[in-house]
C-alpha positions as CSV (number, residue, x, y, z in Angstrom):
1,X,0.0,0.0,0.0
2,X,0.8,4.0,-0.5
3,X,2.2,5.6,2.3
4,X,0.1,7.1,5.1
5,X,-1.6,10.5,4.2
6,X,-3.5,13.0,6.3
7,X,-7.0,11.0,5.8
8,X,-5.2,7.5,5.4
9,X,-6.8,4.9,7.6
10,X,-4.2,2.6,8.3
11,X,-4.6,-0.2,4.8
12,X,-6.0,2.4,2.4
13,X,-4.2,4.5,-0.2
14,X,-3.2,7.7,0.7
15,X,-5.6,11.0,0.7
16,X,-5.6,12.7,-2.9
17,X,-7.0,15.8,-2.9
18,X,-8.4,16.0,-6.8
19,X,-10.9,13.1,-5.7
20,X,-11.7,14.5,-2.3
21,X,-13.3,17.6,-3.7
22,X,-15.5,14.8,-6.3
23,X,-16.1,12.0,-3.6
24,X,-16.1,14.0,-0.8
25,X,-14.6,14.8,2.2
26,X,-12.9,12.3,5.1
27,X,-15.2,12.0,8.3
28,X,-12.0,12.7,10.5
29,X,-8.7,14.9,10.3
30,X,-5.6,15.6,11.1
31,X,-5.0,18.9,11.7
32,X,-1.8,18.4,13.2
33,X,-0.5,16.8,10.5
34,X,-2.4,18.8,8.0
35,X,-0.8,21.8,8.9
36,X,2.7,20.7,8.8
37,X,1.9,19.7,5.0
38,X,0.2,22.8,4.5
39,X,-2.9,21.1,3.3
40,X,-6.2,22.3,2.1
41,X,-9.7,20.9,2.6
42,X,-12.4,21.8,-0.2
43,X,-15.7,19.7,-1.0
44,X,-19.2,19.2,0.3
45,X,-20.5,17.7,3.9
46,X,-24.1,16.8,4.6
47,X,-25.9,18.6,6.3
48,X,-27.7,14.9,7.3
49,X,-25.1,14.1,10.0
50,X,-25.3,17.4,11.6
51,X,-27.7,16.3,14.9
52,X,-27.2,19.5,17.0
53,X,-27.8,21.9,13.5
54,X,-31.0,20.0,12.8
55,X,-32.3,21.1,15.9
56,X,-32.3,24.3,14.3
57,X,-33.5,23.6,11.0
58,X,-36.7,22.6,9.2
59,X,-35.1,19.2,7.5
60,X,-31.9,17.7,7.4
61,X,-31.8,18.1,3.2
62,X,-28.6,19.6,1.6
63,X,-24.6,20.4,1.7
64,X,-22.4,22.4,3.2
65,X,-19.2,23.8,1.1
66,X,-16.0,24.1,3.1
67,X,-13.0,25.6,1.7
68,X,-9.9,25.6,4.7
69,X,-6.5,25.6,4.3
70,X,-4.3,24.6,6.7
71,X,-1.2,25.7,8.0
72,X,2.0,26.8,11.0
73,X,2.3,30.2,12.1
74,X,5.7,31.8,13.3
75,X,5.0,30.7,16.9
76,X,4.3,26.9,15.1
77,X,0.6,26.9,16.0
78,X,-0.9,24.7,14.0
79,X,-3.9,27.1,11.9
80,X,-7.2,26.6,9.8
81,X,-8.1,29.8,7.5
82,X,-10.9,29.0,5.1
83,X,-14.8,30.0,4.8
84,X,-17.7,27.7,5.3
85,X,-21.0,28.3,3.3
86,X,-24.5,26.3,3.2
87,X,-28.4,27.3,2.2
88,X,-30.0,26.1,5.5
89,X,-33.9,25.5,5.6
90,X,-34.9,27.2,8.7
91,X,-38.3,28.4,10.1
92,X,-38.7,32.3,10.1
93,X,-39.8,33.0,14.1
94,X,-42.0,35.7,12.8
95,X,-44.2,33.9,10.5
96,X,-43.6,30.8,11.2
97,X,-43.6,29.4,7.8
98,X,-39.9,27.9,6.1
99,X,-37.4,30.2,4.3
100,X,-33.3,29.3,3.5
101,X,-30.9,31.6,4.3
102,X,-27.4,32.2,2.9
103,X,-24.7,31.1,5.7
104,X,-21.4,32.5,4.7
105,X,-18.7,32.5,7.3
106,X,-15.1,32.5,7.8
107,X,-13.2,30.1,9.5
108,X,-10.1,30.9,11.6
109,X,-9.2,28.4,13.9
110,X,-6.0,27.9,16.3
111,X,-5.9,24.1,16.8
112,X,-4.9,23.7,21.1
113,X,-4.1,20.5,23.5
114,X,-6.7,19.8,25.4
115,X,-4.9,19.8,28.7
116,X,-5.4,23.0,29.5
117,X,-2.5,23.5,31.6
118,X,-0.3,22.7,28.5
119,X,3.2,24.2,29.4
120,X,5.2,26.2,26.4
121,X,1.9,26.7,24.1
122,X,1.4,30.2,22.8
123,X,-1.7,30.9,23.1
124,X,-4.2,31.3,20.2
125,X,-3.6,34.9,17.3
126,X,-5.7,37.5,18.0
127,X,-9.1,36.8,15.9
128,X,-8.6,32.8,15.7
129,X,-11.2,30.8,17.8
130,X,-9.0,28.0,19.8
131,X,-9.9,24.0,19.1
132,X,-8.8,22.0,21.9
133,X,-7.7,18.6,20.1
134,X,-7.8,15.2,22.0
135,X,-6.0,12.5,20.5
136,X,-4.6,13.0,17.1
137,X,-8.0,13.4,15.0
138,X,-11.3,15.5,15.2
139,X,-14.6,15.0,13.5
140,X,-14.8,17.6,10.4
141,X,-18.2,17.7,10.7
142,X,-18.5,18.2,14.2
143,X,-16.2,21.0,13.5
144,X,-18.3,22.5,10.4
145,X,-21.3,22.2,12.8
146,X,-19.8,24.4,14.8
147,X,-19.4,27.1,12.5
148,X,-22.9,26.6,11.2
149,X,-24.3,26.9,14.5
150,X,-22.5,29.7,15.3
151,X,-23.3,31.8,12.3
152,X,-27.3,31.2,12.2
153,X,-29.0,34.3,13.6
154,X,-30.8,33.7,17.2
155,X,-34.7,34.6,15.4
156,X,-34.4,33.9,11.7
157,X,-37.1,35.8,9.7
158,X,-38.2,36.8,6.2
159,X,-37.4,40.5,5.1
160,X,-41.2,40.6,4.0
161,X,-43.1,37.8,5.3
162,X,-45.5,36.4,2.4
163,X,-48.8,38.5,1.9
164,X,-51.8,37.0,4.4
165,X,-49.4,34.6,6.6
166,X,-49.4,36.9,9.4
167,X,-52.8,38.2,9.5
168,X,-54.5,34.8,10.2
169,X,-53.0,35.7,13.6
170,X,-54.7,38.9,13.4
171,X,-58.2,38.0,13.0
C-alpha cells in the first residue's frame, strides 16, 4: 500500500485531494498533521449528519461547502483559515412558515491540546477561535457544525413575510 496520508486509515491508499473535492470529504482529520503539509480541505459535507444543527432547522436536506487551508504560524501553531458556506432551511420565528438563508462565514481556527495547563503553548492569534484537540483526529463535521451553528442568527425571519401569513393571527 501507498504511504500514510493526512485521511489515510491505516490499509488504504493515501488521501488525494483531486478526488476529495468529487467523492467528498474524510469523516475525520488531522489537523496536526495537516498543517505541517500545508494542506487544504475543499468539497461538500451533509448537512444529514449534523444532529445538533438539525435542531435548528426545518429538515436535514442539503450540503455544506467548506473551503480551509491549513497551515503553521511563526510561533508553530498549527492554523485553519478558510470560509464555510450552506443554504440552511430554517423556520422564520415571525411567520412561522420555512425560508433558506445564505450562511457565509469565515473560519479561523487555532488548533490547542486539550490539557489546558499545556506548558510552552502560545496561546491562540488575536481573531482565531482555539480548538482544543484530544488525541490526534477531530470530526470535520462536528467542527463545520460548529461554525454553522455559530453563524445562524438567534430569530431567523423573512425580510417581507408572504402576503396573508401573518394576518390569520390577526383575525
Amino acid at each position: 500500500m501507498g504511504r500514510r496520508g493526512p485521511f489515510s486509515t491505516p490499509g488504504t491508499l493515501p488521501y488525494n485531494a483531486a478526488v476529495a473535492r468529487v467523492a467528498g470529504l474524510p469523516e475525520r482529520i488531522d489537523p496536526l498533521r495537516l498543517a505541517e503539509r500545508e494542506g487544504r480541505l475543499c468539497g461538500h459535507l451533509s448537512l444529514a449528519g449534523m444532529e445538533r444543527l438539525a435542531a435548528n432547522l426545518c429538515d436535514g436536506e442539503g450540503t455544506v461547502f467548506i473551503d480551509m487551508r491549513f497551515q503553521r504560524d511563526e510561533q508553530g501553531r498549527e492554523l485553519a483559515v478558510g470560509h464555510v458556506t450552506a443554504r440552511l432551511p430554517v423556520r422564520c420565528q415571525r411567520c412561522l412558515e420555512a425560508m433558506e438563508i445564505a450562511i457565509a462565514t469565515a473560519v479561523r481556527l487555532a488548533f490547542t491540546n486539550a490539557d489546558t495547563d499545556a506548558e510552552g503553548e502560545a496561546p491562540p492569534p488575536d481573531g482565531y477561535d482555539a480548538v482544543p484537540l484530544v488525541g490526534d483526529t477531530i470530526s470535520l463535521s462536528d467542527l463545520v457544525e460548529d461554525e454553522l451553528m455559530l453563524a445562524l442568527p438567534m430569530a431567523p425571519m423573512h425580510e417581507d413575510c408572504p402576503v396573508g401569513v401573518w394576518r390569520r393571527y390577526l383575525e
